[in-house]
C-alpha positions in Angstrom: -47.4 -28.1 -12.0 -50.4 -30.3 -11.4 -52.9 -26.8 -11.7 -50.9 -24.5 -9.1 -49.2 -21.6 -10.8 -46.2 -20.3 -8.6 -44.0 -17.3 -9.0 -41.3 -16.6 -6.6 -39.2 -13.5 -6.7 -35.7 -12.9 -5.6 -35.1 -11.8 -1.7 -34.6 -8.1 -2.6 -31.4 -7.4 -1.2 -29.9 -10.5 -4.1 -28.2 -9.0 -6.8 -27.5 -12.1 -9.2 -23.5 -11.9 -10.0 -22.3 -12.3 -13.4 -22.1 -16.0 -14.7 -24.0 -16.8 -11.5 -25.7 -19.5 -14.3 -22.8 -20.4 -16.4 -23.9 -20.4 -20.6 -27.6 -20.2 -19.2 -29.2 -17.1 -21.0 -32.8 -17.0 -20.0 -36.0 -19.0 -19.1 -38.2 -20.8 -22.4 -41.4 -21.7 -22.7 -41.1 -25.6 -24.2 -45.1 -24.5 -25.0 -44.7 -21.4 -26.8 -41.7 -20.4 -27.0 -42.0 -16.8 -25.2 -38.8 -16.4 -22.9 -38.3 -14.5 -19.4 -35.1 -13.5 -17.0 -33.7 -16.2 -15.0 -35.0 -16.9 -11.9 -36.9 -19.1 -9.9 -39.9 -19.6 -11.5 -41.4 -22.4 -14.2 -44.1 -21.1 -15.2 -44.9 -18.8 -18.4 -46.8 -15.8 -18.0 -48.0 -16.3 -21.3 -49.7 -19.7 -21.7 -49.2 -21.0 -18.4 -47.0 -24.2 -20.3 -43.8 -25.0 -18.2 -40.3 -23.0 -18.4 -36.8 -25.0 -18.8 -33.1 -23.4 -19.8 -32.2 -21.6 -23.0 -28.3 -21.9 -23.6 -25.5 -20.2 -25.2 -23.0 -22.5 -25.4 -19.9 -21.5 -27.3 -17.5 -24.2 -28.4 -17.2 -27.1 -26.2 -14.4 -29.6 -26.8 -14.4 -33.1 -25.8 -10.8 -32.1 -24.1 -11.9 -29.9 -21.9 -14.7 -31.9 -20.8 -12.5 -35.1 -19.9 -9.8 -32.4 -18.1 -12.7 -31.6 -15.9 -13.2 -33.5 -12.1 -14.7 -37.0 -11.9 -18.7 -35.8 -11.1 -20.8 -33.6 -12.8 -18.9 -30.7 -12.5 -17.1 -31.6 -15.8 -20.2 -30.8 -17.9 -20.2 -27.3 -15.8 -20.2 -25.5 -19.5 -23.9 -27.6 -20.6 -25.2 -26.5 -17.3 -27.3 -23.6 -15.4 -23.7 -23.4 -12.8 -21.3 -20.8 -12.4 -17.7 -21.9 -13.3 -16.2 -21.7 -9.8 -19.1 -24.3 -9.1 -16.5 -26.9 -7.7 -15.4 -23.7 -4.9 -18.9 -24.6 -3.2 -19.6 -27.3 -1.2 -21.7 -29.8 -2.5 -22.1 -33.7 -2.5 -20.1 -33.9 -5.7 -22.5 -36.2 -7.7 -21.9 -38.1 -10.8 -19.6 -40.1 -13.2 -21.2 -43.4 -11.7 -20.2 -46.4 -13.1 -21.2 -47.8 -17.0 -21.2 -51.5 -16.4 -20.8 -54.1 -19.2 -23.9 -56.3 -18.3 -22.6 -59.3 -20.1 -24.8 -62.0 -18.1 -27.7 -59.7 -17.9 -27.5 -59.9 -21.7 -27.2 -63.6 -22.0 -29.7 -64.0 -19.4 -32.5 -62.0 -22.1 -30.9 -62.4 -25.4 -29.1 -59.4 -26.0 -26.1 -58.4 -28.1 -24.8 -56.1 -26.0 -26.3 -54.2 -22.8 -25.1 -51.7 -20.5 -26.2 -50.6 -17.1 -26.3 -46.8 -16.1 -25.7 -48.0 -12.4 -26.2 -44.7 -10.6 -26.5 -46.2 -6.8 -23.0 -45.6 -6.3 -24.1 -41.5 -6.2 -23.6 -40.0 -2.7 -27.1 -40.7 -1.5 -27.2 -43.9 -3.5 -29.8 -42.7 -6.0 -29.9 -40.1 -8.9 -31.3 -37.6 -7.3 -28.2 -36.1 -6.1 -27.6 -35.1 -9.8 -30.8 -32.8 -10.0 -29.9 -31.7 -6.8 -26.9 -30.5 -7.0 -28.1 -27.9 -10.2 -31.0 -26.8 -7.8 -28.3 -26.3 -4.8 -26.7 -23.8 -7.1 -29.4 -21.7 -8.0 -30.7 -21.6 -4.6 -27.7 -20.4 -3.5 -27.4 -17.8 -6.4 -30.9 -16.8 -5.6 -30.0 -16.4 -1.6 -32.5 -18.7 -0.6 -32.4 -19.4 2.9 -34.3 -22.7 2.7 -33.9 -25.3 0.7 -36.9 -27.9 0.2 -39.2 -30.3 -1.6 -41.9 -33.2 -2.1 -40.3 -36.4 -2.4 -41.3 -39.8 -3.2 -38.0 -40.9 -0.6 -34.9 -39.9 -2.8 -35.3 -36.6 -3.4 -35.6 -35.9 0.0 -32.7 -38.0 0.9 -30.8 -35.6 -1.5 -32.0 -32.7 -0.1 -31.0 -33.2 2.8 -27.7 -34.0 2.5 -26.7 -31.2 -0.1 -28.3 -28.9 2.6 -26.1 -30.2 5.6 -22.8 -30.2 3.2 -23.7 -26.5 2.0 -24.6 -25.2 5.7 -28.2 -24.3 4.1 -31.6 -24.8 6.0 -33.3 -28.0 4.6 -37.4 -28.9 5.0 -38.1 -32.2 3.4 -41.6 -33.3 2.8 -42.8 -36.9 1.9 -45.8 -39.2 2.1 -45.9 -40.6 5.5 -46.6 -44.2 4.0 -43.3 -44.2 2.3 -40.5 -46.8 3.0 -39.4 -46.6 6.4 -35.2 -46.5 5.3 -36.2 -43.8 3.0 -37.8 -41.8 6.0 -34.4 -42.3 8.1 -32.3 -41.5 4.9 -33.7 -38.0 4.9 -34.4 -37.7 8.9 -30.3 -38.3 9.8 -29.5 -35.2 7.7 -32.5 -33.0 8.5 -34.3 -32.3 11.7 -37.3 -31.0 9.5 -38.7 -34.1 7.9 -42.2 -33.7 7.2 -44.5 -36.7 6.7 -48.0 -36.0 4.9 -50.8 -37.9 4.6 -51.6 -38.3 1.0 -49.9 -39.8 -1.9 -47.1 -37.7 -4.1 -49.7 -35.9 -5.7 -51.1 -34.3 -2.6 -47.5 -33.8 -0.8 -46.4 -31.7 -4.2 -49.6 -29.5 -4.2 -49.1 -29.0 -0.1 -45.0 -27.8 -1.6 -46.4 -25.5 -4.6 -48.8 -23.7 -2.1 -45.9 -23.5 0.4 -43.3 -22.0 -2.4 -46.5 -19.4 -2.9 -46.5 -17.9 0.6 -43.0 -18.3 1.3 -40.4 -15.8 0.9 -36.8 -17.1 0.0 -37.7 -21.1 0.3 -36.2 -22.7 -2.9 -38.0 -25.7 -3.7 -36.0 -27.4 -5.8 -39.1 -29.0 -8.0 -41.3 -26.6 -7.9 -40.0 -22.7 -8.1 -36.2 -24.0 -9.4 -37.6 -26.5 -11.1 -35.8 -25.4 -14.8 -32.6 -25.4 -12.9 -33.0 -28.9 -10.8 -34.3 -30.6 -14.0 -31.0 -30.4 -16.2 -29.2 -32.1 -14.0 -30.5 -35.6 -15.3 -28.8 -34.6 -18.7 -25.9 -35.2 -16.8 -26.7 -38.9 -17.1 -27.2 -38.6 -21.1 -23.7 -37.0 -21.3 -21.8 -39.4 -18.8 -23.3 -42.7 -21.0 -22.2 -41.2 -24.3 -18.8 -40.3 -23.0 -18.3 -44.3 -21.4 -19.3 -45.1 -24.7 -16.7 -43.2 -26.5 -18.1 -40.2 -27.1 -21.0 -42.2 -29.3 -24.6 -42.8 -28.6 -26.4 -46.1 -27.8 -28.9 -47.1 -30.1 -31.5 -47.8 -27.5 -32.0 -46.6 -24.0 -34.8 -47.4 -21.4 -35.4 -45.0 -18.3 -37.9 -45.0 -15.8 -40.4 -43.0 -15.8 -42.3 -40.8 -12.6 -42.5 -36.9 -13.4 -41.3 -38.3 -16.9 -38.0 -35.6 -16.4 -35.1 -37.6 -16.3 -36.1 -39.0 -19.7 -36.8 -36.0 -21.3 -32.8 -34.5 -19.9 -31.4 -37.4 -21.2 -33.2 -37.0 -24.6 -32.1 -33.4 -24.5 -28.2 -33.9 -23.5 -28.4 -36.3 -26.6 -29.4 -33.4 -28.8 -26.5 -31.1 -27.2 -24.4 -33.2 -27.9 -25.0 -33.5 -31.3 -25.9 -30.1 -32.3 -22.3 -29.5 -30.5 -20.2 -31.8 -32.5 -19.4 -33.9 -29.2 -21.4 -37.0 -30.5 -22.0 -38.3 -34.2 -25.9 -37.9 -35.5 -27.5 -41.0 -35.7 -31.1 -42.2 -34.8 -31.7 -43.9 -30.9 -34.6 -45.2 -29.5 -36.4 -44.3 -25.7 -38.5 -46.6 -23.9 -39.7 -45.4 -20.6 -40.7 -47.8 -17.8 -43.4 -47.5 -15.8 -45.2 -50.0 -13.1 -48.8 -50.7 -13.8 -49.7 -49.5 -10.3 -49.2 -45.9 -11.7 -49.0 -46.1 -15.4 -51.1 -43.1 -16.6 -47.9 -42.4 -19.1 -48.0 -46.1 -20.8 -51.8 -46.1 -20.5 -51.7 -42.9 -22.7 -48.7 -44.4 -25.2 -50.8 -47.5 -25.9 -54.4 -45.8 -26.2 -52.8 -43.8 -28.8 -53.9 -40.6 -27.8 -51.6 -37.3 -25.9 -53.5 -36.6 -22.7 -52.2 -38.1 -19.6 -54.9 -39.1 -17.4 -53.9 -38.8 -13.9 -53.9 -42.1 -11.8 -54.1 -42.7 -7.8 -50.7 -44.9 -7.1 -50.8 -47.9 -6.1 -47.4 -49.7 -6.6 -44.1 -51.3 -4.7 -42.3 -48.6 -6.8 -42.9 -45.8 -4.7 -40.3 -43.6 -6.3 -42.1 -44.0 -9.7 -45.9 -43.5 -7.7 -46.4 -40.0 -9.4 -50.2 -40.2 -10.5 -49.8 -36.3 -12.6 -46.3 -36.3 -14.2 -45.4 -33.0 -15.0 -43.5 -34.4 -18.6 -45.6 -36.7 -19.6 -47.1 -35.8 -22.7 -42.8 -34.9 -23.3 -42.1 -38.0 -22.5 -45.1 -39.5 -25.2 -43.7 -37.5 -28.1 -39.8 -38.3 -27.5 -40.9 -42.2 -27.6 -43.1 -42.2 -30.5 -40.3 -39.8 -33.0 -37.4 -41.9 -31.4 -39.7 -45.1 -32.5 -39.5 -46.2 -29.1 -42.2 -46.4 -26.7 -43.3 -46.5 -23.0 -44.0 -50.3 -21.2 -45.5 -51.5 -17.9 -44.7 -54.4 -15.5 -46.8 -55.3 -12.4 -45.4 -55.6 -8.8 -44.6 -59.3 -9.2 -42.4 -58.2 -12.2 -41.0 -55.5 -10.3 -39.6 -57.6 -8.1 -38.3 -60.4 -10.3 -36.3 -57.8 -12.1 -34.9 -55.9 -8.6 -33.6 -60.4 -7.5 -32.3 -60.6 -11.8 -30.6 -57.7 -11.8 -28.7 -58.5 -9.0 -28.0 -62.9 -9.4 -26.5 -61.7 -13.0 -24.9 -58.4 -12.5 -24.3 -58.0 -8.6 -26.4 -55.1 -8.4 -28.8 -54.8 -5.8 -31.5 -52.0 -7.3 -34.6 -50.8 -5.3 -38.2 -50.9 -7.2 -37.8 -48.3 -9.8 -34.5 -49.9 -11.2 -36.2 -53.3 -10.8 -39.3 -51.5 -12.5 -36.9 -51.0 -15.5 -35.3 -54.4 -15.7 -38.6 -56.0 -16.1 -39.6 -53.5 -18.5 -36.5 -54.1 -20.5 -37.4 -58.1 -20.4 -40.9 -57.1 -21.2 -39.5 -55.5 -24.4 -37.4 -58.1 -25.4 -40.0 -60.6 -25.0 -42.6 -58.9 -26.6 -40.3 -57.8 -29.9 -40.4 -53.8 -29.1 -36.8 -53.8 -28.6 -34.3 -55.2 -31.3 -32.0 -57.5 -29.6 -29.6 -57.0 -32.2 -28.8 -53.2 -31.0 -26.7 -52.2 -28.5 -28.8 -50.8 -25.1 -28.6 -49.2 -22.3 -30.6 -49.1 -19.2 -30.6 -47.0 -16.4 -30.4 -47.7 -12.6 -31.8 -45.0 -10.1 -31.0 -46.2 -6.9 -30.1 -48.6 -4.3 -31.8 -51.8 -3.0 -31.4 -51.3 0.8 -33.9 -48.4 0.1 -36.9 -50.3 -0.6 -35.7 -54.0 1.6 -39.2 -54.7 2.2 -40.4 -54.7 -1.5 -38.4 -58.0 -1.5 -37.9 -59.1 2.0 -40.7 -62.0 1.5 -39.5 -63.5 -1.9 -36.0 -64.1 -0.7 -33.9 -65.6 1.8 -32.4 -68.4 3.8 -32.4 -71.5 1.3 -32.3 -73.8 4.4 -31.7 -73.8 8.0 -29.1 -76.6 9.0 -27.8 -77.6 12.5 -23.6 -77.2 12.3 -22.9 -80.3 11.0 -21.9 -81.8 7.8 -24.3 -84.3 7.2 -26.8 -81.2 7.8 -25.2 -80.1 4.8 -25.5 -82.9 2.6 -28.7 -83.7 4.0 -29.9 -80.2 2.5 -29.4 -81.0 -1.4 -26.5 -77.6 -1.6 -23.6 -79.8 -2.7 
């Protein structure tokens, strides 16, 4: 990840138990294929490329997936868990809300549009998904710290798995990041450390960290393989509200590019499985043009990502290196979608539409996505015609001041009726 290779063994006195990972057989290069023993590292000794989880899965029945508990722990046979996962506390993440966006869709023209509203998770953002999968490996592993660079969410999710699971949490962010993000993590964890860089320089501090550090489990860096499949969590929830079918567009935001590549992938599982009909969907991923080296590279044409220096509202999304970009590239261009940009302005129309049509009040990245959606629509990239969904990440009173100055009091009236008249409301 962004040039640092890290390996990090096992303390020596863990022994990993049986089904300590559920159906998860080993660690795959998505580069080259060449496969190693689970543990915590995400790197390939062979080429370097980066290491996700290969899977035996069996049979897996709709049935006993919809007997299963209202969170993520119902998909506990798709993921890297052991099967008495729900016997360790944890934050419990998941099953959040598909909500029929039926004025969002008038408002742009749509047929019919769905909203992934994932602010109702425990931390109010989906980061306690990705979390939660890291929580468990850490724990397998017998890590006695659990950590990570954040851009504000992950570290709020950090540290609250860590205080539920009695685990030692060190959370470290940019120190210009949104002041209620910075409290969000600092009332669950004593350790919050503030750097000062952007994401970039916070998650090459973490990698060095996870080099030199025996038994700290950072969750996206040295678990990485395990925290990531937790977004596919998301794929399998919408296609289960759906009725166990797939939409036939999706748009996701996009930072490391992960969460859209999981999604893509739980699509594929569920297919391959037998869960879901086989039938073609598009991705769009959504990016702000303050750090946009991902739609920069889909409209050039070309498969390097060029890394960028952030400079957005959407601090969540401000990752100038992602890790999955060039994933994140070929999933839009085989799925005949594609990956669109919207400038702060836009950002934060979509964060006040969002919530006048659908009462949802979404912080930057979610507003990032809105106005990417209306971007698409406008522009004739998304067919209007076909049902969609789009995916919110988290919750507006994380990121007040994005949109503090463009709303607010519509007048200020003495008590009185006439005041009231007087002011044009009626």
């Amino acid at each position: 990840m962004n040039g640092v290779f890290v390996s990090v063994t096992t303390p020596e006195t863990t022994t990993l138990r049986e089904g300590a990972f559920g159906p998860a057989t080993a660690l795959k290069c998505r580069e080259c294929g060449a496969t190693r023993e689970l543990g915590p590292h995400y790197a390939c000794y062979e080429c370097f490329g980066p290491l996700e989880i290969a899977y035996d899965f069996g049979t897996v029945t709709r049935e006993q997936i919809e007997a299963g508990p209202a969170n993520i722990w119902r998909y506990k046979a798709l993921l890297p868990v052991p099967d008495d996962i729900e016997s360790s506390p944890n934050l419990e993440p998941g099953f959040t809300r598909l909500l029929d966006a039926r004025n969002l869709a008038a408002e742009l023209g749509l047929a019919k549009l769905w909203v992934k509203d994932d602010s109702t998770n425990p931390t109010n953002s989906f980061k306690d998904r990705v979390v939660a999968c890291a929580l468990s490996a850490a724990r397998e592993f017998g890590s006695k710290v659990f950590a990570c660079p954040s851009t504000g969410n992950l570290a709020n999710a950090v540290a609250a798995a860590g205080a539920r699971a009695g685990i030692r949490t060190v959370v470290f962010i940019p120190s210009n990041l949104e002041t209620p993000k910075q409290v969000n993590s600092a009332i669950f964890t004593e350790n919050l450390v503030a750097v000062d860089g952007n994401y970039d320089d916070v998650n090459k501090l973490a990698s060095e960290i996870a080099g030199e550090e025996d038994g700290w489990a950072f969750v996206n860096v040295n678990v990485r393989p395990f925290y990531a499949e937790g977004s596919k969590t998301l794929g399998y929830e919408i296609a289960e509200q759906l009725g166990w079918r797939l939409p036939d567009q999706i748009v996701i935001p996009v930072a490391s590019g992960s969460q859209l590549t999981k999604v893509h992938k739980a699509f594929g599982e569920l297919i391959a499985l037998g869960l879901v009909e086989d039938k073609p969907y598009r991705v769009f991923g959504a990016q702000a043009t303050g750090c946009n080296p991902v739609a920069t590279a889909y409209k050039d044409g070309v498969d390097a990502i060029r890394p960028v220096r952030p400079d957005t509202i959407a601090k969540s999304l401000a990752i100038g290196n992602p890790a999955d970009g060039i994933y994140v590239l070929d999933i839009a261009r085989s799925t005949g979608g594609g990956v669109e940009e919207v400038d702060d302005d836009q950002i934060r129309d979509g964060i006040v539409l969002l919530a006048r049509t659908e009462g949802i009040f979404t912080e930057t990245a979610g507003g990032t996505t809105v106005a990417v959606l209306k971007k698409l629509v406008e522009t004739g990239q998304l067919d209007p015609e076909l049902e969609t969904v789009v995916i919110n990440t988290g919750h507006g009173l994380k990121t007040l001041d994005a949109v503090a100055g463009s709303v607010g009091a519509r007048a200020t009236i003495a008590p009185t009726y006439d005041a009231f008249t007087a002011a044009g409301i009626a």
